[in-house]
C-alpha positions, 0 to 999 in steps of 0.5 A: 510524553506519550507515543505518537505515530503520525500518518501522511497519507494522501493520493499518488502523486499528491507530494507525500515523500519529499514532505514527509522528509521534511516533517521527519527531519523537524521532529528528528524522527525517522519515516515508516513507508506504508506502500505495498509495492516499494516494499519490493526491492525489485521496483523502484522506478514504477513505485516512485522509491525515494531517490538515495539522497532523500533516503540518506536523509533519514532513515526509512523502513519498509523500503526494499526489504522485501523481494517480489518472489516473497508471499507478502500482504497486508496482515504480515505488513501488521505484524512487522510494522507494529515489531519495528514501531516497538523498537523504534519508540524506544529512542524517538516520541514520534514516529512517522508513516507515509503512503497511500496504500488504504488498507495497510494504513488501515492494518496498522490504525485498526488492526486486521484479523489474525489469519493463519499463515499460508501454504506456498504449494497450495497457493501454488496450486491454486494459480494453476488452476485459475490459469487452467481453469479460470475464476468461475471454477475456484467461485463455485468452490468457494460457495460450497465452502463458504457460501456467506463470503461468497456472496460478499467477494467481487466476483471478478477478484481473483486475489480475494477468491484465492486467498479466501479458498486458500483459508478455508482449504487449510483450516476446513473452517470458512473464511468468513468465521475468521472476520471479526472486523473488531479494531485492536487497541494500539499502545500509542497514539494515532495522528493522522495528516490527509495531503490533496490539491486541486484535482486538475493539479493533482493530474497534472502531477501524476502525468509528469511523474509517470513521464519521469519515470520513462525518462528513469527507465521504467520501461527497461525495469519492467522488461527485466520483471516480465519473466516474472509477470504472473506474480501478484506483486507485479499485478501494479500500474505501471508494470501490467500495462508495459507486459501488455506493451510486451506482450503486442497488446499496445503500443508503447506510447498506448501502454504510457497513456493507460499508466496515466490513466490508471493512475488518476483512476487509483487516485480517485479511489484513494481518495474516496477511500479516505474521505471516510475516516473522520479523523483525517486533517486535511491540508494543501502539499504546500502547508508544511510549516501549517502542518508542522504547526498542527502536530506541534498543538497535537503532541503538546495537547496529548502530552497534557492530558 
């Protein structure tokens, strides 16, 4: 039977985890989280971590395995998953991978380009300059080093601008020449499930998860994380708004309503980021036994051909 890995991708909020489960207990499988912040274990509440008995449930990787302090992205994210799916495939025919975060979905679909690893002091480096001297000053190197992505990257992306200076500072080589945009060939197959609802409803959900999470103690979690506030991993809705909150810049209750809003905002751009790929079947949160019957068909189909 040939390999499969089904993704269950979707906007925040939509319902993922607790299907996901289901599916993977029903093809006796095992859950991939495809989320680049509850891959630190320093946050649970703001990213929504799966509670301990859903995690017992079934097994999941990319959860936690990871510390804040980590220089971690999407390119590493590749690399690992694809080790961990070869072990994996050894035992299970299918594996499942679940999350919304689109271009670590798009790592493990189509591969990104492989970039040289990077140098901690310079990155280092570089952050203390763009505190010191802000944005427009690591921009204009950028031109004179890489002048074509340079007019590509927005502007006002910090976290594209430093990373494309940090390539072109240790290789000598522009960013840009490292950009194939060619998709790699994967040795298994790619089953890709879309969960949406009513945008009214999907809103709703959003807004009382992100009460929830208060409940939980999302505003104590992030209290013991502002020391750490200028790291990356923390540049995330639901952490920025309370160091704002920290910080005098809003009331708390300013600071929970900006976490809802910015999180219906990041759903949108989900979404608008799936609703490009073809391959995506897309199904209600309430359809499990439709969907379970969709792969069903799918993993028979494939297995016949």
């Amino acid at each position: 039977m040939p390999k499969t890995l089904l993704i269950l991708l979707g906007p925040t909020g939509v319902g993922k985890t607790d299907l996901s489960i289901d599916i993977a207990t029903y093809f006796e499988s095992e859950i991939i989280s495809c989320d680049s912040r509850q891959i630190f274990r320093e946050m649970n509440i703001g990213t929504a971590v799966p509670d301990r008995k859903s995690l017992q449930t079934i097994p999941h990787h990319f959860i936690g395995s990871h510390s804040i302090h980590d220089y971690y992205n999407a390119s590493k994210f590749e690399i690992e998953v694809i080790e961990r799916l070869d072990e994996l495939f050894q035992t299970k025919d299918i594996v499942i991978m679940t999350g919304g975060s689109m271009l670590y979905i798009d790592a493990i679909c189509k591969g990104l380009d492989d970039l040289p690893d990077i140098d901690h002091q310079l990155r280092q480096s570089l952050m203390e300059r763009l505190e010191s001297e802000g944005i427009t000053s690591l921009l204009d190197e950028l031109r004179d080093l890489d002048p074509v992505y340079s007019l590509e990257v927005d502007p006002k992306n910090p976290k594209r601008i430093l990373h494309a200076l940090e390539i072109c500072l240790m290789t000598g080589i522009p960013f840009s020449s490292f950009r194939t945009n060619q998709s790699k060939t994967r040795p298994f197959n790619i089953l890709k499930v879309g969960l949406n609802c009513d945008r009214e409803v999907l809103y709703n959900r959003i807004n009382e998860r992100v009460e929830k999470m208060f409940a939980e103690g999302l505003e104590e979690e992030a209290l013991q994380l502002y020391p750490s506030r200028q790291l990356n991993s923390l540049n995330t809705v639901g952490y920025r708004e309370l160091f704002d909150y920290f910080d005098g810049k809003l009331t708390l209750e300013a600071a929970k309503e900006k976490i809802k809003a910015n999180s219906r905002k990041y759903a949108r751009k989900q979404l608008t980021w799936f609703r490009r790929d073809p391959e995506i079947t897309w199904f209600t949160p309430g359809m499990k036994a439709e969907i379970i019957s969709f792969v069903s068909q799918q993993l028979q189909q494939k297995n016949h051909m």
